[in-house]
C-alpha positions as CSV (number, residue, x, y, z in Angstrom):
1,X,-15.3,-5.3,-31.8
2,X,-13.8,-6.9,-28.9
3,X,-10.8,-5.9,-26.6
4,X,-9.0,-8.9,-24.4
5,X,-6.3,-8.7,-21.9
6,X,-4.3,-11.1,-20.9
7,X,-1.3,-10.7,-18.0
8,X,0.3,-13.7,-16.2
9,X,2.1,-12.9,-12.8
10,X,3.7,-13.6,-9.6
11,X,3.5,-13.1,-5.8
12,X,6.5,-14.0,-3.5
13,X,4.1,-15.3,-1.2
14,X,2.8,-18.8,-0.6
15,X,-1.1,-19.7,-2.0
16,X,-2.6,-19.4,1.3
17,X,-1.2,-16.5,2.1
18,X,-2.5,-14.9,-1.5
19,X,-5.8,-16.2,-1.2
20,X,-6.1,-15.2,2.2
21,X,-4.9,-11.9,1.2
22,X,-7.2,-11.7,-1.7
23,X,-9.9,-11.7,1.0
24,X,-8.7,-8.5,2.8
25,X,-7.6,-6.6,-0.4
26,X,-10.2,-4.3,0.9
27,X,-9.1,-1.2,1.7
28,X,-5.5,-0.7,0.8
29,X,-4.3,3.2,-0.8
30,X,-4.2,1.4,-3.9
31,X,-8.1,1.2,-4.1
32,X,-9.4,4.2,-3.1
33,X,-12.3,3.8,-6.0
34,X,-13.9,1.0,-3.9
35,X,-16.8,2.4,-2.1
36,X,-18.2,-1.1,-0.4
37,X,-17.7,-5.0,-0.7
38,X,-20.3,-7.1,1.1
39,X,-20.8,-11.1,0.3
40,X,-24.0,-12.4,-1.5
41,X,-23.7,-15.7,-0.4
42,X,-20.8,-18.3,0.0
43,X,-20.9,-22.1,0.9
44,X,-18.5,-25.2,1.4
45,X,-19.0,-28.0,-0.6
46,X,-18.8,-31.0,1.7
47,X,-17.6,-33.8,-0.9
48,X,-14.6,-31.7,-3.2
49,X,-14.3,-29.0,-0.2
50,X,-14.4,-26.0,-2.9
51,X,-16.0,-22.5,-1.3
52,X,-17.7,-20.8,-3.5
53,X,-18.4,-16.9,-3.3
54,X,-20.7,-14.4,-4.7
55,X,-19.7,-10.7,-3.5
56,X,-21.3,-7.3,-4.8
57,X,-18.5,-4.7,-5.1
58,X,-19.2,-1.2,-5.6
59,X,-16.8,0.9,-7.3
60,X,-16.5,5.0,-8.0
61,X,-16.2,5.4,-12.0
62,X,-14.3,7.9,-13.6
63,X,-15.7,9.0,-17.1
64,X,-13.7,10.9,-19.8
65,X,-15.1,13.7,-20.8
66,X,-16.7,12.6,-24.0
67,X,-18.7,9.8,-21.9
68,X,-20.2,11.9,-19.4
69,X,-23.4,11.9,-21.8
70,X,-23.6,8.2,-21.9
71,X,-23.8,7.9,-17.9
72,X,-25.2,9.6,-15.3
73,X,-23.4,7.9,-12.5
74,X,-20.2,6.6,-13.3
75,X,-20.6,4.3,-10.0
76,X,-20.4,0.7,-11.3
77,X,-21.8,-2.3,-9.5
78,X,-19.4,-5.6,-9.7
79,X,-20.5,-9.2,-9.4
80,X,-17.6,-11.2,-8.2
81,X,-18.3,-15.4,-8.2
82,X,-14.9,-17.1,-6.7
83,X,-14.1,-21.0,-6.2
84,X,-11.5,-21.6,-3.9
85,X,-9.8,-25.5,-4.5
86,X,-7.8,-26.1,-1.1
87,X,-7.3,-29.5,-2.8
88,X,-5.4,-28.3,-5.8
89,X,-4.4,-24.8,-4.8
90,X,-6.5,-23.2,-7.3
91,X,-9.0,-20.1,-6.6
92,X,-10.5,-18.8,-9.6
93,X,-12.5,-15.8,-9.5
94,X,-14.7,-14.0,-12.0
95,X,-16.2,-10.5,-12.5
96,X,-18.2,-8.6,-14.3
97,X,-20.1,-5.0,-14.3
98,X,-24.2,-5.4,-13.1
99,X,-24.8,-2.1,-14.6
100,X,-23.3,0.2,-17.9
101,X,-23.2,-3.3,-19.1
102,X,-24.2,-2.0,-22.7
103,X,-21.9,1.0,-22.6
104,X,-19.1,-1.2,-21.9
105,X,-19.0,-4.4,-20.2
106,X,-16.0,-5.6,-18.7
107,X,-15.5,-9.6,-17.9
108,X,-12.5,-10.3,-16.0
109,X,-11.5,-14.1,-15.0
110,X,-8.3,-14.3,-12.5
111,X,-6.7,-17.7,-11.5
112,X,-4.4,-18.3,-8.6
113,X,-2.4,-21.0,-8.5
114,X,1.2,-22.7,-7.1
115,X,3.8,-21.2,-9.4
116,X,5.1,-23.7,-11.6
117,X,8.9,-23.3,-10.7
118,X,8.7,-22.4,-7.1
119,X,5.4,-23.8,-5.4
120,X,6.2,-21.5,-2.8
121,X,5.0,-18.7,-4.9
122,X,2.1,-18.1,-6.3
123,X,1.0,-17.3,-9.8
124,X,-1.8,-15.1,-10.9
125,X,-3.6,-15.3,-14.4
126,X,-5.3,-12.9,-15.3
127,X,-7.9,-12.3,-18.7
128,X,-9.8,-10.1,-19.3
129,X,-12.5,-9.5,-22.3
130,X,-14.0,-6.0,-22.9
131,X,-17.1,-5.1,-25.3
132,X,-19.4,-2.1,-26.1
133,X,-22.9,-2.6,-27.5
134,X,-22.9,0.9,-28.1
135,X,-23.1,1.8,-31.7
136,X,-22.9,5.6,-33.1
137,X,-18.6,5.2,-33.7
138,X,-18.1,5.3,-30.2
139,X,-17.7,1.4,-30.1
140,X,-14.1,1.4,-30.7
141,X,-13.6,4.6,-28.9
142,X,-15.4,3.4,-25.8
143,X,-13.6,0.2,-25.5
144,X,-9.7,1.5,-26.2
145,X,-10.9,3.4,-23.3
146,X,-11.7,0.6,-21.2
147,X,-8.9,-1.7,-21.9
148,X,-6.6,0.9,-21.0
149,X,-8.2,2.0,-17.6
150,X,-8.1,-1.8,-16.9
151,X,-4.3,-2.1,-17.6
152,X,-4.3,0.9,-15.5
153,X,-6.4,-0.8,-12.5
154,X,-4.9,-3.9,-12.7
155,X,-1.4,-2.8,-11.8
156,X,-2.9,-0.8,-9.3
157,X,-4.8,-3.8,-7.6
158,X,-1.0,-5.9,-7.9
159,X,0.0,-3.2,-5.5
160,X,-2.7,-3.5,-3.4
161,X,-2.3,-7.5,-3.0
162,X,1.3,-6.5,-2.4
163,X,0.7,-4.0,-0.1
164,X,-1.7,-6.5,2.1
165,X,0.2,-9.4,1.6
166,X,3.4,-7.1,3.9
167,X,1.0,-6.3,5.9
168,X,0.5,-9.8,6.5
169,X,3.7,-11.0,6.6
170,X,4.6,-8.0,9.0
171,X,2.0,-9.0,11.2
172,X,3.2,-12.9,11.2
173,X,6.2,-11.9,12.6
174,X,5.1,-9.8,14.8
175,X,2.8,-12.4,16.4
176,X,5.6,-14.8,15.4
177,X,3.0,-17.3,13.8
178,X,1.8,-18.1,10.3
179,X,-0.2,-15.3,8.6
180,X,-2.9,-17.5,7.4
181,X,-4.6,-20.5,8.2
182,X,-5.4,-23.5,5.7
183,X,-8.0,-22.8,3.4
């Protein structure tokens, strides 16, 4: 079995100033659970002008209490691969666990674009696909579990962009200049 989530949104905000945001997301009091975000490797593609990112996220799991036999350390490991298109206002990032990955692996994909009724919004897209290899009946069980503490995280990390993004705009006019440059 297979669990999938799928949740389209908004942000106020222009695209710069969400993917610039997206960048600094890190810390806000909405994500306490992250412990550490360092980048892998990222580059500019001189001909289309995409920059691509690899980060390694590290995150503090919580278990219920029937899992805390399947893991030791809840502590998850994320790979996060991004491609930002200054061109066509399009950053699409993806993510997935490095380890637990046969407990329950969890596959996110997020795209940020102009919103299509105000371009001076932007609009987030965001899907999700969550599996267990596990067998035993704890398949199903293991995975309800997941999808919900991803609808769960994933309203929490909307008010973390949120919170940054005021931070942001706070700051702009403060210093009365933009927030963010061009990507």
């Amino acid at each position: 079995m297979v669990k999938f989530y799928q949740h389209t949104s908004s942000y106020e905000h222009a695209w710069d100033n969400v993917t610039y945001a997206f960048w600094l997301r890190y810390p806000n009091p909405f994500a306490s659970h992250v412990l550490g975000c360092d980048v892998i490797d990222r580059s500019v593609d001189p001909e289309t002008g995409i920059l691509r990112t690899t980060r390694l996220i590290l995150k503090k799991g919580v278990l219920p209490r029937w899992g805390r036999n399947l893991i030791k350390n809840p502590d998850a490991y994320i790979i996060e691969e991004s491609e930002v298109d200054p061109r066509t206002h399009t950053m699409v990032t993806r993510t997935r666990n490095l380890n637990h990955a046969r407990v329950m692996q969890v596959e996110e994909t997020q795209t940020f674009s102009l919103h299509p009724e105000n371009p001076k919004w932007t609009q987030v897209k965001t899907e999700a696909r969550i599996v267990s290899e596990l067998r035993w009946g704890l398949t199903g069980r293991i995975e309800a579990f997941g999808i919900n503490k991803f609808v769960d995280n994933s309203a929490r990390a909307r008010k973390g962009m949120k919170h940054i993004l005021e931070r942001l705009r706070q700051n702009a006019a403060t210093a009365g200049a933009a927030p963010a440059p061009e990507c």
